[in-house]
Structure formats: structure tokens, C-alpha cells
N, C-alpha and C positions, 0 to 999 in steps of 0.2 A: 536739211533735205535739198536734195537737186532736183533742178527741173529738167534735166539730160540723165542720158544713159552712161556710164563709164564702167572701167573697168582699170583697178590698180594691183598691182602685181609687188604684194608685200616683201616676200621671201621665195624662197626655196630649199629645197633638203635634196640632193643630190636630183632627179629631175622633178620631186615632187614640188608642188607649188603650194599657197596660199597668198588667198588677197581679199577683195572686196569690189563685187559689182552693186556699184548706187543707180539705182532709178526715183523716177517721183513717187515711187511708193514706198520706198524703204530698201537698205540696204540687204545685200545676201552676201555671209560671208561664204570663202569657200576655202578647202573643199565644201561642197554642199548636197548634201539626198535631198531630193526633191519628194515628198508623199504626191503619191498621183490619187487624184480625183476625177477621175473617168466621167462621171455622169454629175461634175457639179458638186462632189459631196468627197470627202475620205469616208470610207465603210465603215462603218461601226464607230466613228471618230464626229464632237462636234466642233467646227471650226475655232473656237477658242480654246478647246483641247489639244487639237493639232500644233498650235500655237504656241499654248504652254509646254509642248513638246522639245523646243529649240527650233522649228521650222520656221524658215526667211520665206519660201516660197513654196508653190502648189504648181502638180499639173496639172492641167484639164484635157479633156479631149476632141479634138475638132468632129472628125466620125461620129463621136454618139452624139455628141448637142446639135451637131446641125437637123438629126434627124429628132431626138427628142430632147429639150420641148422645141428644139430649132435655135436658131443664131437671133434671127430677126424677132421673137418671140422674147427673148431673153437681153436684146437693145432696148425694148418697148419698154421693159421692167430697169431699164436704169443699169448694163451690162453686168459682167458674169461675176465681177466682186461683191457687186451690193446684190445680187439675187443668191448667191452663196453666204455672202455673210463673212467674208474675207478680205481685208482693206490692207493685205499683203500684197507680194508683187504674185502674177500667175503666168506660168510658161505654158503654151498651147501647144503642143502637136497637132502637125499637118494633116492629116489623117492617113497620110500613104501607109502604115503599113498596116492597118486596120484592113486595106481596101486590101491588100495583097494579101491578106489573109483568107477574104472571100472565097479566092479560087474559082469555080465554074460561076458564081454570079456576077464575077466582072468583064467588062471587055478593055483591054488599054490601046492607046493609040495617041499620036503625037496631041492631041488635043487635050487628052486627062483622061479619065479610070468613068467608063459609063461599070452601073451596078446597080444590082436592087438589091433595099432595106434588107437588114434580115428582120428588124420587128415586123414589117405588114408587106414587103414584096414591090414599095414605089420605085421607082426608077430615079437614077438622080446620076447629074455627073460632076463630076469634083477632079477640077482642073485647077493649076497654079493662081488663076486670076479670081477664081469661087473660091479657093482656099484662104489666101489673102482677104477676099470681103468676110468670110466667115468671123475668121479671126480678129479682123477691125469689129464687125458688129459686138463680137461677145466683148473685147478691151484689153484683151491681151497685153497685157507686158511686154512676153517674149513671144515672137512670131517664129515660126517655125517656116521653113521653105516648105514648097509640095516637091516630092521626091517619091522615086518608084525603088521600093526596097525589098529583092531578092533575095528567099531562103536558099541557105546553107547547106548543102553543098549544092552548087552550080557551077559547069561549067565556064571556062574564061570566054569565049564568044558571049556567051548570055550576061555576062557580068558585064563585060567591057561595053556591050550595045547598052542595055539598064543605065550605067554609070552616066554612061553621053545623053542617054535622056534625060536623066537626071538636071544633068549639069545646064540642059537648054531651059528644062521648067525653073532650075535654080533664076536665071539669067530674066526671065519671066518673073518668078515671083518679085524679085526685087524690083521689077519697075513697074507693077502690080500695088507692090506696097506704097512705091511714093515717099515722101518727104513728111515721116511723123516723129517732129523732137519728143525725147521722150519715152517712147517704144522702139524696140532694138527688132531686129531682124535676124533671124541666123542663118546659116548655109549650110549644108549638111553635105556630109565626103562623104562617096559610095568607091565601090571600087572590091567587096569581098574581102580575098584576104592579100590578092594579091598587089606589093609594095610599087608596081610604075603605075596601075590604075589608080590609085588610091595618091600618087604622085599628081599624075594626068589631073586627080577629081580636086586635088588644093592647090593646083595652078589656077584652075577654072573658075574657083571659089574666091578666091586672092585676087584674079583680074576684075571679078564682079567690086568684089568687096563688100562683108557682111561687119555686124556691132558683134558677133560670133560666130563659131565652128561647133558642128558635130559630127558626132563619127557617125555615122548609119551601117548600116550593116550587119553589125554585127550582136551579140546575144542570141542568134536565132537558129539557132542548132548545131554551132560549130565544136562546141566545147571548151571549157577554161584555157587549158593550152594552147590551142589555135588562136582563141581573142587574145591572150595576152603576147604572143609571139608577132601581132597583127598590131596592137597596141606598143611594142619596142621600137614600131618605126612612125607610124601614123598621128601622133598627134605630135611629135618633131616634123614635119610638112606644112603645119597649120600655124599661122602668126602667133608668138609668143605673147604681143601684150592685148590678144582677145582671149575671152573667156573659150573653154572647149567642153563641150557636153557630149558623154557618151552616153548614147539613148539607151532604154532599157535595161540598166543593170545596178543594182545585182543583188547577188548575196554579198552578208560583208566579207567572204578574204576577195570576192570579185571587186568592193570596194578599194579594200586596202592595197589589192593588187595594182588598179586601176589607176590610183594617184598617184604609186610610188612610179607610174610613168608616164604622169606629168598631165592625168583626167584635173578637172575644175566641177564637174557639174556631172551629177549621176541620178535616175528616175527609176524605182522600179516599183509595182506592184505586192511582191512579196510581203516584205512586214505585213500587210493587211489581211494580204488572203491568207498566210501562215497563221496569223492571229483567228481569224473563224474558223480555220481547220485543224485549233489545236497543237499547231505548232509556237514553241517561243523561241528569238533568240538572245544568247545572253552571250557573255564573255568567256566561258567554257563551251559554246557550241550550240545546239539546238537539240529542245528538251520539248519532247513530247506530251504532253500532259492526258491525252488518255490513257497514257502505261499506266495498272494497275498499280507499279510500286508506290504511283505519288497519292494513291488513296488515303493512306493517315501520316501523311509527311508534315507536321507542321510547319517546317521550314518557308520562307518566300522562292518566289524564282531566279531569283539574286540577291543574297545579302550585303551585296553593296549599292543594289539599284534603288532610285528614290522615285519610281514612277508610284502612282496609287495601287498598281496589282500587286507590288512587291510591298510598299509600306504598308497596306491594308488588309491583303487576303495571303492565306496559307495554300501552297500548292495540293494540300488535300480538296479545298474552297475550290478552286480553280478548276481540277480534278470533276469533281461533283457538278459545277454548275456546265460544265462542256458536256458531261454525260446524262444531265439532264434535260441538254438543249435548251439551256437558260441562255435568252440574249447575251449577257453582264459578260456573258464566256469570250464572247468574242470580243465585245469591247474592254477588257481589259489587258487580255495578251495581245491587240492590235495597239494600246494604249502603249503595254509595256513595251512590244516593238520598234513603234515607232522614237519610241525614247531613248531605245538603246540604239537603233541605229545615230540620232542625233548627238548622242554621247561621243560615238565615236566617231559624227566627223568634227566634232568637239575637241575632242584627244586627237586625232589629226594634223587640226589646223595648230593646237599647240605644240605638238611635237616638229612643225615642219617650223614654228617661228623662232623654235630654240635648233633648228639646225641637227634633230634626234631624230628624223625619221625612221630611220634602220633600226635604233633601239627599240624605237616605239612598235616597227613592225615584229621584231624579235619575239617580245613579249606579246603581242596577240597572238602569232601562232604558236606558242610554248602554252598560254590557257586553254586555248583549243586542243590543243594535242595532249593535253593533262584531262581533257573531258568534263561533263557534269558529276556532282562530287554525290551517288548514294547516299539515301541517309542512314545513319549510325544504327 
């Protein structure tokens, strides 16, 4: 165990990477999916679940806890590991694009994002320097910058203006944050899609200097093709031996895409929410489970997956208890998700340390494009 933050840079598969970020809480290999925990918790998941899962690390979210049960609320209780129940490492997000989600209940300006709750209508303003104590109070691991993150499609004036704010709150947070061995920092690149602002934003990042890189921007309605063509250049701008997190993504070929140029670090929501809405995903694609056909399918959801939905229950079972509005529904196709996503960044990191990557991606999209297999 260390009592610093690092980051080792094992191999690579043509730009894809694999290594190992060690903190005092345990290491994370990568590539790595982060399960996000919004409110403190994975949905439908108990943190020793999540765990048995293959997950090294958790997100949290700065936006919902500061408002409920609050930051300083959640210090008082001994911070966000031991009130969660989690003695992993936990990456926090800033809250930026929560707040840019708001829309009319925000106002921005060079000071930070004034806004009112959407639970009860307080007022509150969440600037680089409240974002940073937020994030101290709860014990963050990985701190995230405050950053102002513009939906897709915009404008290049409005990006480029965004981007520069960005870069001045980045410049703030970091002396916000202070001197904590131990907890990393990261910096987040804005810039949309286009490749000199997105230049411009890992100059600015580079001269500060962060323990990491993210990409900001982008997941947010541009579409696969446009992120991955934005992805061919942007995370070659960003220092090779820091870890690099692309916020909010994804599904997995958005994963598989993602590494093969040159992602370390990926968070999305998905697995969870697909799991209570009946969605699963497995290794031929994503299989619906209120379709009538899986009503007397005794088949699992993968017979090669070793989660408890697939070792235990029959996709008829599954089937039934989602249409019955039985909890278990959700917590097991959320179980099984999350395990599959963990599988494959599993298969990932071993294909990238045998120098296979292309193989390995070969063959996930050939299962995919083969489909879920009907039963007989």
C-alpha cells in the first residue's frame, strides 16, 4: 500500500494503454469503468456487491451530496467511504455539469454557477473554491476540477469563451485544492470537438499541472462518430504518463472504442439504469428481457457469465420478476451489468498486455454483430 498517488504505465496495444493508478486506498487497474454512485449508493447494488463485481473504484457526485444529506453533514459522520460503506478509492465529480443541466435555474459568471436546488428551490452557489471544499469535506480520492461543460452542438465562439473559463476555474481549483499527499487532483480539457481549442485547453492544463486529465465535453449529444473522431486527437495532447478519464461514457463498443485510443478511465450511469429498466448487456449485444419470447426461455442471460443472475436465475425468472415489479429485477440485471461491464475491462487490460488488442476488439464486435442467440 502507498501513501501517494501514482500512476504506472504497464504496456500498450497500438495506442491503447494499460497500467496501474495506486493510492492509500488501493490500487485501480486500468483500463477501468468506474460504477457511478450519485447519491452515495450504486442503485440496486450493495457496496460489497459492487466490489465482488471486479470494481477498484466508485463515483460519487459532488451536486447531489452537497445538497442532500450535504458535504459537511457527511464529514461529521466520519467522510463518504465509511458513511457509504466503501474502503475503495472514490472519484468525485465537480458538479459542473449537473449545474449546466439546470438551464433556466442557473446563472454563471466568472465567480461560479449561482442556482437553485431542484429538491426544495435553496439557492446556492458552487464556485472552483466550494467545489474543492466540498470535495475535501466528503474525502475524495480523486478530485475533480470545477469546469463549465457546454452541450453539443455549440457554436465555436461559445465553446472557445466556456473553454477559457474553464481553464481560469481549472487554475483556481488547483490552488483551491492545496498540498494533499495522497489525493490527486485532476484537470479537465474542454474545447468541444474542435482539435486547437481542445490544443489551447492541454496547454493550459499541462502549464497548471494536474496528478490527471479529462476529457470534458463530450458524451453530450454529439454522437459516436463525432466523439470518436474528437477522441483520434485529444487525448494524444494530454501527458502520456497521467492517467486520462473520459467523463461520462459509455456503452461498451463506446468503451472498446475509447481505449483502442488511448482512454484509461471511463464512468457511466448506464449498467445501472439499463438494469431497472430491463435492459441487460452481455457479449452478443443487449437483450431486452420484457420481450415476451424470454417468458419460458429457461436459458441464463449468458452462458458464459458467472454473475448470480446468470448462475441462478432463468431468463424466464428475470422475465417474470421485471413484469411483476419485483425489486430482485433490478438488482440482478444491474448485478449482471455491472459484471459484465467489469469482464470486459478485464479482457481489456489482458489483451492490451499480450500486445492483442485488435484481435480482442475483432472478436467483440463479430459477437455483437452475430446478436442474442433465440431459443431453440
Amino acid at each position: 500500500m502507498t501513501d501517494r498517488f501514482s500512476f504506472t504505465l504497464n504496456a500498450t496495444s497500438g495506442k491503447a494503454r494499460t497500467g496501474m493508478i495506486q493510492t492509500p486506498r488501493g490500487d485501480i487497474r486500468t483500463p477501468a469503468f468506474m460504477p457511478v454512485g450519485t447519491a452515495a449508493t450504486v442503485k440496486a447494488m450493495m457496496p460489497e456487491s459492487v466490489a465482488a463485481t471486479g470494481a477498484d473504484i466508485l463515483l460519487g457526485n459532488t451536486y447531489h451530496l452537497m445538497l442532500r444529506p450535504s458535504a459537511e453533514r457527511i464529514a461529521a459522520l466520519g467522510g463518504l467511504h465509511r458513511f457509504m460503506n466503501w474502503d475503495k478509492p472514490i472519484l468525485t465529480d465537480s458538479g459542473g455539469f449537473q449545474v449546466m443541466s439546470l438551464a433556466d435555474l442557473r446563472k454563471l459568471t466568472e465567480d461560479g454557477v449561482t442556482f437553485r436546488s431542484h429538491i426544495d428551490g435553496s439557492k446556492h452557489l458552487l464556485s472552483p473554491e466550494r467545489s474543492m471544499e466540498i470535495q475535501k469535506l466528503l474525502g475524495s480520492d480523486i478530485v475533480m476540477c470545477f469546469d463549465e461543460c457546454p452541450a453539443l452542438p455549440a457554436d465555436r465562439t461559445a465553446l472557445e469563451g466556456s473553454m477559457r473559463l474553464s481553464m481560469r476555474w481549472a487554475a483556481r481549483s488547483k490552488e483551491a485544492f492545496g498540498d494533499r499527499p495522497g489525493y490527486a487532483l485532476f484537470g479537465i480539457q474542454q474545447g468541444g470537438l474542435e482539435q486547437d481549442l481542445r490544443e489551447e485547453s492541454a496547454g493550459a492544463l499541462r502549464e497548471i499541472g494536474f496528478d490527471g486529465y479529462a476529457l470534458g465535453g463530450l458524451a453530450v449529444g454529439e454522437g459516436q462518430e463525432a466523439m470518436f473522431g474528437c477522441l483520434d486527437f485529444a487525448p494524444d495532447q494530454l501527458p502520456v504518463d497521467k492517467p486520462r478519464y473520459l467523463m461520462g461514457v459509455g456503452k461498451p463498443d463506446d468503451i472498446v472504442g475509447a481505449v483502442k485510443r488511448g482512454i484509461d478511465m471511463m464512468d457511466c450511469v448506464l449498467p445501472s439504469r439499463s438494469g431497472r429498466t430491463g435492459q441487460a448487456w452481455t457479449r452478443r449485444g443487449q437483450v431486452n428481457i420484457k420481450n415476451a419470447r424470454h417468458a419460458d426461455d429457461p436459458r441464463p442471460l449468458d452462458e458464459d457469465c458467472t454473475c448470480p443472475a446468470c448462475s441462478n436465475y432463468s431468463r424466464a425468472y428475470l422475465h417474470h420478476v421485471f413484469r411483476a415489479q419485483e425489486m430482485i429485477s433490478g438488482m440482478l440485471l444491474t448485478w449482471h451489468n455491472l459484471h459484465y461491464y467489469q469482464e470486459l475491462m478485464a479482457g481489456l487490460r489482458a489483451a492490451i498486455a499480450a500486445d492483442g488488442f485488435a484481435a480482442f476488439e475483432a472478436e467483440f464486435h463479430a459477437a455483437r454483430a452475430e446478436g442474442d442467440i433465440p431459443p431453440l
